[in-house]
C-alpha positions in Angstrom: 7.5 2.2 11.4 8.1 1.5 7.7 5.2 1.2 5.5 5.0 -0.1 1.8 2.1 -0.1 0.0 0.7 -1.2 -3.6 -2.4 1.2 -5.2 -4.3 -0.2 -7.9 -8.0 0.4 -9.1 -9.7 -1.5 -12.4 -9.5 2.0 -14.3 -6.3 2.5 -12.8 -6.6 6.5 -13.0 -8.0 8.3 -10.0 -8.4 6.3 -7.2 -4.5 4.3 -7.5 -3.1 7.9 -7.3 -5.6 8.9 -4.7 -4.8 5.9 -2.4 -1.6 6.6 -3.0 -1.5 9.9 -1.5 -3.7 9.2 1.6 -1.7 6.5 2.0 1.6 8.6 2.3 0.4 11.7 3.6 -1.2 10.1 6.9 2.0 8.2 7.4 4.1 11.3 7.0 1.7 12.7 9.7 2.8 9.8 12.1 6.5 10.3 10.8 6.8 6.8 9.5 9.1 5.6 6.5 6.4 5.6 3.5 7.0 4.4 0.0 4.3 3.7 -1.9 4.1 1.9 -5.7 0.9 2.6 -7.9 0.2 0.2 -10.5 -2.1 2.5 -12.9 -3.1 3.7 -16.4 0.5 4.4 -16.5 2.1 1.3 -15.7 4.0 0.5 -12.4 5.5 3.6 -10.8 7.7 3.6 -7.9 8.3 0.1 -8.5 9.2 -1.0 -4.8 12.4 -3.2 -4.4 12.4 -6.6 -2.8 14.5 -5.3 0.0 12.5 -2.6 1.1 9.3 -4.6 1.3 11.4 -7.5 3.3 12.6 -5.0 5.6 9.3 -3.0 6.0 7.0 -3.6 9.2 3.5 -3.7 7.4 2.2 -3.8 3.6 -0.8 -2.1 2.2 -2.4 -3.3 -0.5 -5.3 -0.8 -1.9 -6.5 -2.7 -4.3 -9.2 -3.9 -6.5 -7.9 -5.5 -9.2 -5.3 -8.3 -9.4 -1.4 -6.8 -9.5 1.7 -7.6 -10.9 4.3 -9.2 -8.6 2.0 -9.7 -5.7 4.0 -12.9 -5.1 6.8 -10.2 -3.6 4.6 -10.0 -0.5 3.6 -13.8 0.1 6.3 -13.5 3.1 4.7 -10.4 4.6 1.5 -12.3 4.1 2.5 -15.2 5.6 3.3 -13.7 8.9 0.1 -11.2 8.9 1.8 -8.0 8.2 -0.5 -7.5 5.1 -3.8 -5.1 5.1 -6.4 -5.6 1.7 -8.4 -2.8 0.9 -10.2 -1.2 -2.1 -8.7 1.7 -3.0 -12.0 3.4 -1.7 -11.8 2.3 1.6 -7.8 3.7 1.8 -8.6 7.2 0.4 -11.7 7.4 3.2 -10.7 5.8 5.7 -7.1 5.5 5.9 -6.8 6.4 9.7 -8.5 3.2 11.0 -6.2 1.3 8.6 -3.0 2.7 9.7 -4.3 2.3 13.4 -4.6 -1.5 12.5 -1.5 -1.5 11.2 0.3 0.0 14.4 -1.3 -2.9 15.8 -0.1 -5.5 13.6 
């Protein structure tokens, strides 16, 4: 499965990068394609291309405040192959929202 994802909190310091990396590492764990953009206190990082978010299977979106290009995903969205969550809710429970995502 290939997974994108975008991390953002309103501080944009810990919790984007934390996200970030419970995002990836649970998705290594499962061996799926990860690749993972944070939108933080540093500006956009791992800026994700159009092509690899059209040919991924599900998008992530930790986020809690609003993000730059979220109009890339409107297609994903459009077909339900997008999960919302606050960063929070990624770094503690991102098993159950992988598992939804397999299920997607």
């Amino acid at each position: 499965m290939k997974v994108v994802g975008v991390t953002a909190c309103p501080t944009g310091i810990a919790h984007t990068y934390m996200a970030q990396a419970a995002i990836e590492k649970e998705c290594k764990k499962r061996g799926y394609d990860v690749q993972v953009e944070t939108q933080g206190g540093m500006g956009i990082e791992n800026e994700l291309e159009q092509t690899i978010i059209d040919n991924a299977d599900i998008v992530i979106l930790a986020v809690g405040i609003g993000i730059e290009g979220e109009e890339r995903f409107e297609e994903k969205e459009n077909r339900g192959k997008v999960i919302r969550v606050e960063p929070g809710e990624a770094i503690k429970n991102i098993v159950e929202i992988i598992d939804k995502a397999e299920k997607l």
